[in-house]
C-alpha positions, -999 to 999 in steps of 0.1 A, spaced: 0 0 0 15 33 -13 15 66 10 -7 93 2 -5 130 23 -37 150 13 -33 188 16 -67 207 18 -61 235 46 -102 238 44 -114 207 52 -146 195 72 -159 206 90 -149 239 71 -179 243 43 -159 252 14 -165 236 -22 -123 233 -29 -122 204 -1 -152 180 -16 -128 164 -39 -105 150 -11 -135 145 11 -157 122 -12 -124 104 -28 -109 91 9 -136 66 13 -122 51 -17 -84 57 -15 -72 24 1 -95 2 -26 -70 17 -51 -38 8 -33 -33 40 -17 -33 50 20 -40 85 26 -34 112 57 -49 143 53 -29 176 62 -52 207 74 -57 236 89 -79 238 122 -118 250 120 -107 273 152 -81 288 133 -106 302 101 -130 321 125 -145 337 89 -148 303 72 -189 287 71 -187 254 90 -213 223 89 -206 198 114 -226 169 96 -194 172 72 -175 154 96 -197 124 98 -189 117 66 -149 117 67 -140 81 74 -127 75 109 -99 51 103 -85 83 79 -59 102 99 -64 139 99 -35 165 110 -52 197 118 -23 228 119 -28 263 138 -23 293 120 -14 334 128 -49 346 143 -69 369 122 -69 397 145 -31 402 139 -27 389 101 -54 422 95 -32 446 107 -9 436 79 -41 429 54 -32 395 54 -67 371 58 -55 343 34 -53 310 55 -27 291 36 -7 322 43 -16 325 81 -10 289 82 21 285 55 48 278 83 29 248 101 15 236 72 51 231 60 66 221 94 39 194 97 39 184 63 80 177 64 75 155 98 42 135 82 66 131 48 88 115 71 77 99 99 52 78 75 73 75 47 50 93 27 54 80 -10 32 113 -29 19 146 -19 -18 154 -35 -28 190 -26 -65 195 -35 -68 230 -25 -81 264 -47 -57 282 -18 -28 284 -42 -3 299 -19 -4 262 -4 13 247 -34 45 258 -34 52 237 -2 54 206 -28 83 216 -43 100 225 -8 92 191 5 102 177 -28 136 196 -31 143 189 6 124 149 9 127 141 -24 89 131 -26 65 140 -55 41 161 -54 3 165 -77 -18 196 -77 -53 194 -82 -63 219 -104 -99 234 -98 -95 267 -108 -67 285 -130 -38 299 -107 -26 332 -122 -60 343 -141 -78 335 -104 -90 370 -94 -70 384 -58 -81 395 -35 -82 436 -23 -81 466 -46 -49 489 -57 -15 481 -36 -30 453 -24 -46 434 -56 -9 441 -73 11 427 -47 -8 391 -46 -9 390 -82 28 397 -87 33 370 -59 11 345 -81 29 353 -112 63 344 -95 49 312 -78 34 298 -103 64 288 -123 83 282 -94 56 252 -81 49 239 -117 84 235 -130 86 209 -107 54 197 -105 49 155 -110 15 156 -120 -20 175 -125 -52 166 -121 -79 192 -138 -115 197 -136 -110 213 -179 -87 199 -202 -79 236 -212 -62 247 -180 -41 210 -181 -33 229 -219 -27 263 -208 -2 249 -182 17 222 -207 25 254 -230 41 275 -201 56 246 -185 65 216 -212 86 199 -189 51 180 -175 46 148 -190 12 144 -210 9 111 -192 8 128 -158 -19 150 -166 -57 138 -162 -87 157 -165 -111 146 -139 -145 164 -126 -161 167 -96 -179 136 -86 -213 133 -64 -222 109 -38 -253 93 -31 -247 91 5 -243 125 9 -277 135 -5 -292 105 21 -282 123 48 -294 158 34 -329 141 28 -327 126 66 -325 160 79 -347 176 107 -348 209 86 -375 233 81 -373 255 46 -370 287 49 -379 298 16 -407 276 6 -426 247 13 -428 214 -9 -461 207 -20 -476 243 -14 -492 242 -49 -462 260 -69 -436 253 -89 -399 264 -76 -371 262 -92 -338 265 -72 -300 272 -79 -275 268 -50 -240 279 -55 -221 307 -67 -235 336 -94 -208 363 -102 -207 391 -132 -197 357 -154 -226 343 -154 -249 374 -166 -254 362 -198 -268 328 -189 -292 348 -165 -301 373 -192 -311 346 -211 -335 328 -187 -347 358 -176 -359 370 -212 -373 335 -215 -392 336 -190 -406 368 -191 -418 353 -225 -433 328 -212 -450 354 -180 -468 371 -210 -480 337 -225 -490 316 -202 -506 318 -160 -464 307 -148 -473 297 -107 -435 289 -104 -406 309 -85 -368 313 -92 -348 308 -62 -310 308 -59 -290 311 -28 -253 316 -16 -245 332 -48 -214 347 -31 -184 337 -12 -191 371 12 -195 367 55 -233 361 61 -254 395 59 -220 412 34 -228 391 0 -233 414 -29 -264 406 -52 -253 396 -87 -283 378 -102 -317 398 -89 -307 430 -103 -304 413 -136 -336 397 -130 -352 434 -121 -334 445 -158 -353 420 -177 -389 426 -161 -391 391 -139 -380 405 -106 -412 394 -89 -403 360 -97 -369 359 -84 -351 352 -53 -318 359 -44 -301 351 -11 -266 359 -17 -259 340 19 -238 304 20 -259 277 31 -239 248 50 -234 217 24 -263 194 38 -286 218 41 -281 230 6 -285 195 -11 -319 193 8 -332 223 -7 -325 208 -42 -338 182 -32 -373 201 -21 -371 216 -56 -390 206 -85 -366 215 -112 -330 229 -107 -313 256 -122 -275 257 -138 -262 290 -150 -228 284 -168 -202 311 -171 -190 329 -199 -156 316 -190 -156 286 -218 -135 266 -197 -157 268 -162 -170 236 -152 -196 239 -125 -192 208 -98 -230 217 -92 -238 192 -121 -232 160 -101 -252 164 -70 -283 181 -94 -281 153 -113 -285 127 -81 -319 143 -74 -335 130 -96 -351 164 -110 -351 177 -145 -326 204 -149 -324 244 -168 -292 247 -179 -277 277 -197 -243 272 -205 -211 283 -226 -213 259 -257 -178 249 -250 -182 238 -211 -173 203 -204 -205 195 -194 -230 199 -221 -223 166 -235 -230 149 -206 -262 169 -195 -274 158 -231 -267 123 -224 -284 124 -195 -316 141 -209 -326 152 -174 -342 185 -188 -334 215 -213 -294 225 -220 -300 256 -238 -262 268 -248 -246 302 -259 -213 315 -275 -214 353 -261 -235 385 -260 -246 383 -297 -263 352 -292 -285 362 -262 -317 365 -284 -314 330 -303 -309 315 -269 -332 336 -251 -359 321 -275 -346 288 -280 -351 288 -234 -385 298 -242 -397 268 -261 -382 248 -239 -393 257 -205 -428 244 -209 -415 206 -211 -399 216 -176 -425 235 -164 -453 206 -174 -432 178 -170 -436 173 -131 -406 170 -108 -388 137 -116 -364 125 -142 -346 94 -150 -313 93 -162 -294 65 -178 -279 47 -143 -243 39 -158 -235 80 -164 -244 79 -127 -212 52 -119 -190 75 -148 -191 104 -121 -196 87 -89 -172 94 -60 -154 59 -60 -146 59 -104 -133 96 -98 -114 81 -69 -102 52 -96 -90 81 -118 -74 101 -95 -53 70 -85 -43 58 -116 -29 91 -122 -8 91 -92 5 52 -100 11 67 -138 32 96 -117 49 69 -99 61 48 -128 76 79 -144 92 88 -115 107 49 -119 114 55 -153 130 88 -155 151 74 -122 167 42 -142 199 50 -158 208 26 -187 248 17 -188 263 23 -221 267 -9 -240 
């Protein structure tokens, strides 16, 4: 059994979508020949961070998790530092370099979007010798920074210099898009195409169990009350205008057609400390004359609590980005469900294939601003198959096993055995004859 040290400073029972990769893959990490420890950083020490305690239930308890303090928040400020991976950069790397050794760790995975984590790898690698793979959920240097002015500059000159000092000695990748595996093969060719996988988010079944066994009470709306609600829970953002634009025009076509008793509900659409989110979807929804049918609560919800409310829904919503290369993870657990779907998205994002495929609902696709009205109206004559339909779907149950926790799991493993072999291969010197 090879030795596997997970790195997700934001880990359960931290609510943070970066960590559900690590979280859903360690049941399945031994079947695979790997034996993992997970490296973190302490809920106490990310007083700002949403928290949901049911996450922990569902971390395996034979898993070993080292939880790391890190510089309180009330000092880091002064200095306008809140990031945790840098509050928590020197015991993340002191307890990582006694784990490496002490357990004879064989690979280091960081599954992380806090990117001033990563360059630990190639300081344990330099000084260990052990390899190191980076999950890839979003793009590194084109991630926005935080701050305005003096501030924004600073961390994005720091990104610029760190990226090419973690990847030119990076072992591996694992991506959620092919293209940002591409982007980072043309700045750094020295990574092997066969360490490089591209690899979504998966979903798991037993999550959504427990959501559905919760003693919960909905606050926005109750199941059964004689309407129709459809519900989107995860981020919005100034990317995803155009998808909203278009169901919004849509359905203010269909308000002038048709009696519509159906609301639009979609919650913690930003990252913000409860009560500071900004509102990016209503006002577009007040632009395009269907504000009385709109919701938005720009407050995270914690994980569980979240799947339940899709699962009260009777049809779910996806808004893609702009961004061709975004891949919303919400696809997986919507899919689980069970109910039809309203998907908007980029015409080149990764998942309009397999929302097609799965025929749970209407993908309605766009290429940019100019094709707003074509989509607009091709949402339109669409909707009523959702909107009559009822609230249950079937999809085809082997796409569920292609993105299920445990064959993500498979991937993700077979990726760090392929890293492995190179790292035998490139290691074997051949005598001259």
């Amino acid at each position: 059994m090879k030795r596997l040290l997970v790195v997700s400073p934001r880990f359960p029972p931290v609510n943070a979508a970066e960590m559900h990769r690590a979280r859903l893959s360690l049941p399945y990490f031994s079947e695979f020949g790997w034996e993992p420890h997970v490296l973190a950083v302490g809920a106490r020490h990310q007083p700002d961070a949403d928290t949901d305690p049911l996450l922990l239930e569902t971390v395996p308890p034979d898993v070993p998790v080292t939880h790391v303090g890190a510089v309180p928040l009330r000092w880091s400020r002064a200095c306008g530092i809140g990031n945790v991976a840098l509050r928590a950069w020197l015991p993340l790397y002191r307890a990582g370099r006694r784990l490496i050794r002490e357990r004879r760790i064989d690979l280091v995975y960081f599954s992380t979007t806090m990117f001033m984590a990563l360059p630990l790898g190639r300081l344990w690698k330099r000084t260990l010798g052990v390899p190191y793979v980076i999950d890839m959920q979003d793009p590194w240097v084109a991630a926005p920074a935080a701050g305005t002015g003096r501030k924004r500059a600073l961390a994005d000159h720091l990104h610029a210099v760190l990226e090419p000092f973690t990847m030119r000695q990076v072992d591996g990748l694992i991506a959620v898009s092919a293209a940002y595996t591409t982007t980072l093969r043309g700045r750094y060719p020295a990574i092997a195409p066969d360490t490089c996988a591209t690899i979504p988010f998966g979903a798991s079944a037993a999550d959504l169990d427990v959501a559905r066994r919760l003693a919960w009470r909905n606050p926005f709306f109750t199941p059964g009350d004689g309407r129709i609600h459809g519900v989107s829970v995860g981020r919005g953002g100034d990317d995803m205008a155009i998808a909203a634009e278009i169901l919004f025009r849509a359905w203010r076509h269909i308000e002038q057609t048709r009696a519509v008793p159906a609301d639009l509900l979609f919650v913690g659409t930003d990252y913000a400390p409860a009560g500071q989110g900004r509102r990016t979807i209503a006002p577009l929804a007040e632009a395009s004359g269907v504000a009385a049918a709109v919701t938005e609560s720009p407050d995270r919800m914690p994980y569980f609590h979240g799947l339940r409310l899709l699962a009260d829904a009777d049809f779910l919503i996806v808004l893609g980005s702009e961004d061709a290369q975004y891949s919303p993870s919400k696809v997986y657990p919507y899919l689980l469900t069970g109910r039809p779907l309203v998907a908007i998205l980029h015409e080149a994002s990764p998942v309009v294939d397999l929302l097609r495929r799965a025929g749970a609902g209407v993908v309605v696709t766009f290429s940019g601003r100019a094709s707003i009205d074509a989509s607009a109206a091709a949402q339109a004559a669409a909707l009523p198959r959702v909107l009559d339909g009822g609230r249950e779907t079937t999809v085809d149950p082997s796409l569920f096993e292609a993105f299920s926790a445990r064959e993500l799991t498979r991937q993700q493993c077979a990726l760090f055995d392929a890293v492995m072999a190179h790292r035998l291969s490139a290691s074997t010197v051949t005598c001259p004859a």
